[in-house]
C-alpha positions in Angstrom: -20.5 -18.3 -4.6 -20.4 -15.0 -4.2 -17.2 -14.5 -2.2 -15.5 -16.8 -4.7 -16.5 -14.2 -7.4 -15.1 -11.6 -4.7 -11.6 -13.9 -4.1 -11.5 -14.2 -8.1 -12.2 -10.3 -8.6 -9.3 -9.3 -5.9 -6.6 -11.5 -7.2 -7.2 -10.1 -10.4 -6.9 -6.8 -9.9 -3.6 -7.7 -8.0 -2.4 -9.0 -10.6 -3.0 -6.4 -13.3 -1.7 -4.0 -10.7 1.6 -5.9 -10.4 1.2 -6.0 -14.2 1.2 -2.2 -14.2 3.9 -1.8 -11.4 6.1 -3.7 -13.5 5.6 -1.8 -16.9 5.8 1.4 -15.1 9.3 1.3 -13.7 10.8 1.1 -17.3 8.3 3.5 -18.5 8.6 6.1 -16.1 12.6 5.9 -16.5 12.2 5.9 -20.5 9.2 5.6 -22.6 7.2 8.6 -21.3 9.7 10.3 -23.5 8.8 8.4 -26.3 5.4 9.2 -26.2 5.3 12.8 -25.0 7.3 15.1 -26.3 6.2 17.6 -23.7 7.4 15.0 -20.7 11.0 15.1 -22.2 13.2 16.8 -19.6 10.8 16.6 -16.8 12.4 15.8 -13.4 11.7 13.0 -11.2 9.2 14.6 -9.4 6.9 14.7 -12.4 8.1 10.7 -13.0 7.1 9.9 -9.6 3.3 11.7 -9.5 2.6 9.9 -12.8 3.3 6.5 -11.7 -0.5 6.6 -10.8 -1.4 6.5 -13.7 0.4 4.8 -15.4 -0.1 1.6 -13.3 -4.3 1.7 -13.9 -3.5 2.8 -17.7 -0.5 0.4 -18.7 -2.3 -1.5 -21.5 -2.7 1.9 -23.2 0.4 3.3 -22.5 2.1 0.1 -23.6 0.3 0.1 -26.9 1.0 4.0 -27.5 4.9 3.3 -26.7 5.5 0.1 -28.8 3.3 2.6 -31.6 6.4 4.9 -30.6 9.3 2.9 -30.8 8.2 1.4 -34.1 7.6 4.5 -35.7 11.0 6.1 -35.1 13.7 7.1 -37.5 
């Protein structure tokens, strides 16, 4: 039982790390602009040392960009 709950816990998190892997290529490339004003201009290295983050905080990020993008002139 309890490395079926372990099996179940691991695939999981794969999958909402692929999740967040996924989202964060377009992000990264376009939406932390949207989002912070601060980030616009930043080079790739900054890009590249967020992509942490941004794969464990997608859902949030994804929420705060479509809030963004549907709020713009």
């Amino acid at each position: 039982m309890n490395l079926l709950l372990a099996q179940w816990l691991l695939a999981a998190a794969a999958v909402y790390g692929l999740l967040g892997l996924l989202f964060a290529v377009p992000f990264v490339w376009r939406g932390v602009d949207r989002i912070d004003s601060s980030a616009h201009g930043a080079g790739w290295g900054f890009r590249i040392v967020v992509v942490p983050g941004v794969i464990l905080l997608w859902p949030l990020l994804l929420e705060r960009w479509q809030r963004a993008r549907s709020s713009a002139p």
